[in-house]
Phi, psi and omega in degrees: 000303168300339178270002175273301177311301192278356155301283180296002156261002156271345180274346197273186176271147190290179176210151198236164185264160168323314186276351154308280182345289184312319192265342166284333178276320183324302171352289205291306219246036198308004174280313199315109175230188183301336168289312197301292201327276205322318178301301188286351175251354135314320187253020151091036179236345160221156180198096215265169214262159185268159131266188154255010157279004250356030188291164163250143158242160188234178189216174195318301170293334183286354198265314206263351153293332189274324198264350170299317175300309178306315207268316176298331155290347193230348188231333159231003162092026206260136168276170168308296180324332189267311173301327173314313187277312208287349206248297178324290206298294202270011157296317205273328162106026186256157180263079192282175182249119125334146187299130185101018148098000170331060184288131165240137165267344207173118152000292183290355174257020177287117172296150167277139188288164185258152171229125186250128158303163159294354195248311134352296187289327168299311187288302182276352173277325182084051159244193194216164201296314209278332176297329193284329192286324186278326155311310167298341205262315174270039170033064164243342178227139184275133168322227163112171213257331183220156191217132173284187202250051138264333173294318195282346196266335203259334181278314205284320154007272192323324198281307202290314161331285160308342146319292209254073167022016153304082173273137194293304164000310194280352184248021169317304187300328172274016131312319187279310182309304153347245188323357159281320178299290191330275190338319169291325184299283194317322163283348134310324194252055176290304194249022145288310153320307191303334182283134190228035165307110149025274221285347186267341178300315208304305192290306163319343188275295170002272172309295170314316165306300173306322189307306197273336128336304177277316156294300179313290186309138191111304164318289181317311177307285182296004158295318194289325190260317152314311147314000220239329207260014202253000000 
């Protein structure tokens, strides 16, 4: 019997220690620590296997659900709550959308973040060098040696903008609005911060996405009500 058992835990799929987990994920995810994992398996988005010693073990797909959660945290901004439904719906074997209409079919098909040279960034914005500097000039893109494709939806923004005589100039105040949003977020989380535990970091991250979340629904809103009047 036993030499039957230990056949078919070598025919199964392997299962990993936390720190397997840690050392395949890291590469990509260097924040990911042993609190964060515990923290995303409280909140039901992966549930990894038992000993009988109670250790976790995790297991291939659960390794390929943690970087789909990690990449939906990192490339859209996404609160748990929302990747929770979104994990749900495609459990259930449904094809759900992510915000701004993004359909994912499959874990390996989450674009990976991008880095664009500036002449990159120029070039797939369809702008030109004095827009990306005027951008910059009006604190909408920060400088940097390489730029994400958050730089890049904000250049491309700009060009379409600049069409209808919208100049990055007219949009100085949304840095400042920006930094005001901060400022709230950050005195919500005063007293999750002051703990300086893992597991109160992981939550202070969170909590800010939800927070900054509820302000874009707040946002929207009065634009939508503002328009309404036009």
């Amino acid at each position: 019997m036993a030499a039957t058992s230990a056949a078919r835990s070598q025919s199964g799929p392997q299962l990993l220690s936390i720190g397997q987990v840690l050392a395949r994920l890291n590469p990509e995810f260097p924040d990911l620590s042993p609190s964060k994992l515990r923290f995303l398996e409280e909140r039901q988005l992966v549930t990894p296997a038992r000993t009988e010693s109670g250790y976790r073990k995790f297991s291939p797909a659960d390794v390929e659900r943690l970087r789909l959660v990690l990449s939906m945290q990192r490339d859209y901004y996404l609160p748990l709550k929302i990747i929770r439904t979104y994990l749900d719906e495609l459990d259930a074997g449904r094809e759900p959308t992510l915000p701004g209409g993004i359909t994912v079919t499959a874990p390996s098909m989450l674009p990976s973040e991008r880095r664009l040279s500036r002449e990159e960034l120029i070039r797939e914005a369809g702008a030109n060098a004095m827009l990306l500097q005027d951008a910059i000039s009006a604190s909408l893109i920060v400088p940097a040696e390489h730029y994400s494709e958050d730089a890049l939806a904000v250049l491309k923004a700009l060009v379409e903008l600049q069409r209808s005589g919208i100049e990055p100039r007219h949009l100085r105040g949304f840095r400042a609005a920006a930094e005001r949003e901060l400022g709230l977020i950050e005195s919500a989380l005063i007293p999750i911060a002051r703990r300086k535990d893992a597991s109160s970091r992981a939550k202070a991250q969170e909590l800010a996405r939800e927070i900054a979340g509820q302000l874009e629904v707040v946002r929207s809103s009065l634009i939508r009500s503002a328009l309404g009047r036009l």
